[in-house]
C-alpha positions, 0 to 999 in steps of 0.5 A: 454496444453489448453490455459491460459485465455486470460485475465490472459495472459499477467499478470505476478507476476515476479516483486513481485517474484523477491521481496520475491526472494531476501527477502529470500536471507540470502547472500543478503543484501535487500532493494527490500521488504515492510515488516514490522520489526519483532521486531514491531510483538506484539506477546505476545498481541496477545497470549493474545487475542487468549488465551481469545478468544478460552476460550470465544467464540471458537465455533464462531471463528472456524465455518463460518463467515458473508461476511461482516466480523466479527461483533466486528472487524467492530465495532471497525474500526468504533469507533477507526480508521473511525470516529477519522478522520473525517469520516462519516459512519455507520456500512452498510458502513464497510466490512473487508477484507482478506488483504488491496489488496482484496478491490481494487481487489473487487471494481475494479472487482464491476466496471470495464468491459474490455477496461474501463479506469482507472487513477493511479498515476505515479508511483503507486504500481505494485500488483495494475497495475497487478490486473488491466491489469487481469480485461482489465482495460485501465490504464492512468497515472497522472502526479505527481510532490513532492506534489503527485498527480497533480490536473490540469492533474487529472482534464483534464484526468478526462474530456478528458477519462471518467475513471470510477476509480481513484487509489489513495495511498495518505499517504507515497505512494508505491514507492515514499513515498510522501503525498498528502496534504489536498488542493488537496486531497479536490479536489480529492473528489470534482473531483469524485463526478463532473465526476462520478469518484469512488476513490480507497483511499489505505491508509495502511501506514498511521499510520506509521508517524515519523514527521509531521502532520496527513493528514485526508482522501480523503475520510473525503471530500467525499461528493457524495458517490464515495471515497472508503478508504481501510486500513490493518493491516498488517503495524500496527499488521502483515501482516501474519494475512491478516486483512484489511477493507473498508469504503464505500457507502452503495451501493457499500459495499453490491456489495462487499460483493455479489462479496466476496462471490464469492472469499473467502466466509469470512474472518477468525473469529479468526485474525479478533478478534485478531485486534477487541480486539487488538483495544478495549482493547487500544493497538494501540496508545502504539503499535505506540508510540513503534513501529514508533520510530523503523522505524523513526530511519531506515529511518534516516539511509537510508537517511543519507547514501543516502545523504553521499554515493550517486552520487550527480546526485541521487534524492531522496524523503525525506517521513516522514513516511511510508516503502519506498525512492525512487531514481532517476537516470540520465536519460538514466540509467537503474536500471534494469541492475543495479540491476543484477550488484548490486547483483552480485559485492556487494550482495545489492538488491533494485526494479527497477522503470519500473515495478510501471510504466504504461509505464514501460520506464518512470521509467527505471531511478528509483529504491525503497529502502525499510528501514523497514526490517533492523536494522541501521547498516546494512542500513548503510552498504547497502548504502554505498556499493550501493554508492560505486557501482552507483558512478561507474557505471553512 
C-alpha cells in the first residue's frame, strides 16, 4: 500500500477512540468522556429556532455561506459573550468555526512550519497535542502547580526557546479542571506581547461555573494583538451542532479565513442561526441558570466519593466548574494498567494521564474523571467501585 505522509505517521487518535469506545459501552460504567449531560440539550428551544428560520430565510440557511460565518452568529457573539467581558473587538475580529478545535487547528497551521516550537501546559488537552505533532510542532511543556500555569518558567521557556505559540486553556482546564486566576493571566498577555508569542486562549468550559468568581479573559489583557480566544458551543447548546468562534487580531481573522476556505469552505448556515437566534432572543442566561445547577450537583458527587472511597495517598483537584477532576496517584503507578484492570474486575472506565502529557511518563500516575455524563447515583456507585479497587491495587 503507498505510504502515509510523513507527517500523519506518527499521529495516532487511539486515546480519543478509546474514550468514545468506552462512552459506547452500555456495560460499562464510564467516566473517560466530556460529554455534555443530555438532559442539558435544549431541544424544544431549538425546534423553535429551526422552525422559524426555515419559514423566513430557507433559501439563505441552505445555500452557500461566507468563510468568515454566518453574519447574525458573529454579531451576537460580539454583542453577548466578546464585549460582556471586557473585550475589545469589532466585527473584522470575529470568524465562526465548525467547532471550538478548528480554530486552534487553523491558527496552528496559519503559524507554525515543521520543527517551530510551541509551549502548552503540562498536562494539556490530548486532541491538541495530536494536532500539533501532525503539523511538526516542537512542543515543550510549562510548568504548572494548583494556580495553572507558572508565570517564572513560562517567562524562561519563552526567552530560552522562542516559541511562536502559546496553548493555553485558562477556565476549568482539560484535565485538570484548574483556573488560572487574573495575576497571572495579565501577565500572559503582557508576556506575548514582550516575546512575540501568539496565545491560543481555549476557553470552552467557561460558562460552565458552579461556585465562585468569573475570571475575565486572557484576551481582555491583550494589549498587542497576540491572544486568540476561542469559544464553542458545544458545552452550553450541543456539541452535535459543531458551532464555535474566534476572537482575534484583524490580520490573523483574514489569515483564517483564506486557510478555511481551504478546509471546510463554511460552516453550516443553518446550526450557525440556531446559536445566533438561541442568543438574541435571551435564551443563554436561563439556559445556565438551568443547566449549571445539574452539573454543580454531579460535581459534588464525584467529589464526595472521592473523598469517602479513595486511598488516602489520592490527590485530586477540587474545580469550581467545568466537566473534569483529575486524580494523582503515587508515583510509580501506572494508570494505564489500571484502567484494563478496572474495566475488566469492576466495569469502570476513566483515561489514563500519559496521553495529556508531552512526555507521556509524567503523567503515567494520573488519570481524568469526567462527572458531566452521569446522574449522582451512578457517580456514587462508580466511585465507590473504583475506591474499593485502587485501594487494592497500589
Amino acid at each position: 500500500m503507498t505510504e502515509f505522509a510523513k507527517r500523519v505517521r506518527g499521529v495516532s487518535g487511539d486515546a480519543i477512540r478509546e474514550i468514545f469506545a468506552m462512552m459506547a459501552d452500555r456495560e460499562l460504567l464510564s467516566f473517560g468522556g466530556g460529554s455534555p449531560a443530555k438532559e442539558t440539550f435544549p431541544v424544544d428551544e431549538i425546534r423553535a429556532i429551526i422552525d422559524s428560520a426555515l419559514s423566513r430565510n430557507p433559501d439563505g440557511l441552505l445555500q452557500y455561506g461566507m468563510t468568515d460565518g454566518w453574519m447574525p452568529l458573529r454579531e451576537a457573539y460580539l454583542e453577548h459573550l466578546v464585549r460582556g467581558k471586557g473585550v475589545r473587538a469589532d466585527i473584522e475580529n470575529v470568524i465562526t468555526l465548525t467547532g471550538s478545535t478548528q480554530g486552534m487547528s487553523i491558527v496552528a497551521e496559519a503559524f507554525l512550519d515543521p520543527g517551530d516550537k510551541v509551549l502548552v501546559e503540562s498536562p494539556t488537552f490530548l486532541g491538541t497535542l495530536m494536532g500539533l505533532r501532525k503539523l511538526g510542532a516542537d512542543c515543550i511543556p510549562v510548568k504548572g502547580d494548583d494556580r495553572g500555569i507558572v508565570i517564572e518558567d513560562l517567562e524562561d521557556k519563552m526567552k530560552r526557546h522562542r516559541p511562536k505559540i502559546l496553548y493555553v486553556i485558562p477556565t476549568f482546564q482539560n484535565p485538570t479542571g484548574l483556573t488560572i486566576p487574573e495575576d497571572r493571566r495579565k501577565e500572559i498577555a503582557r508576556l506575548a506581547g514582550v516575546y512575540d508569542v501568539i496565545v491560543i486562549e481555549d476557553d470552552p468550559y467557561c460558562e460552565l461555573r458552579y461556585s465562585g468568581t468569573p475570571v475575565p479573559p486572557i484576551k481582555s489583557f491583550d494589549g498587542s494583538g497576540h491572544v486568540v480566544m476561542v469559544n464553542s458551543f458545544s458545552k452550553t447548546i450541543s456539541p452535535g451542532i459543531r458551532v464555535g468562534a474566534m476572537t482575534a487580531d484583524a490580520n490573523i481573522i483574514r489569515k483564517a479565513s483564506d486557510i478555511r476556505q481551504l478546509a471546510d469552505t463554511h460552516g453550516v448556515n443553518l446550526t450557525q442561526e440556531i446559536c445566533a437566534e438561541f442568543l438574541n432572543r435571551g435564551h443563554m442566561p436561563g439556559h445556565l441558570k438551568k443547566i449549571t445547577p445539574i452539573y454543580e450537583e454531579r460535581l459534588a458527587a464525584m467529589l464526595g466519593g472521592i473523598s469517602a472511597h479513595f486511598p488516602e495517598e489520592c490527590r485530586f483537584t477540587r474545580p469550581e466548574g467545568g466537566l473534569f477532576v483529575w486524580v494523582e496517584l503515587p508515583r510509580g503507578t501506572d494508570s494505564a494498567q489500571l484502567l484494563k484492570r478496572s474495566v475488566a474486575e469492576m466495569k469502570v472506565g476513566f483515561i489514563p494521564g500519559g496521553p495529556f502529557f508531552v512526555n507521556p511518563e509524567d503523567g503515567a500516575n494520573c488519570f481524568r474523571l469526567n462527572f458531566s455524563s452521569n446522574p449522582p447515583d451512578r457517580i456514587a456507585d462508580g466511585m465507590e467501585r473504583l475506591g474499593s479497587f485502587l485501594k487494592k491495587a497500589i
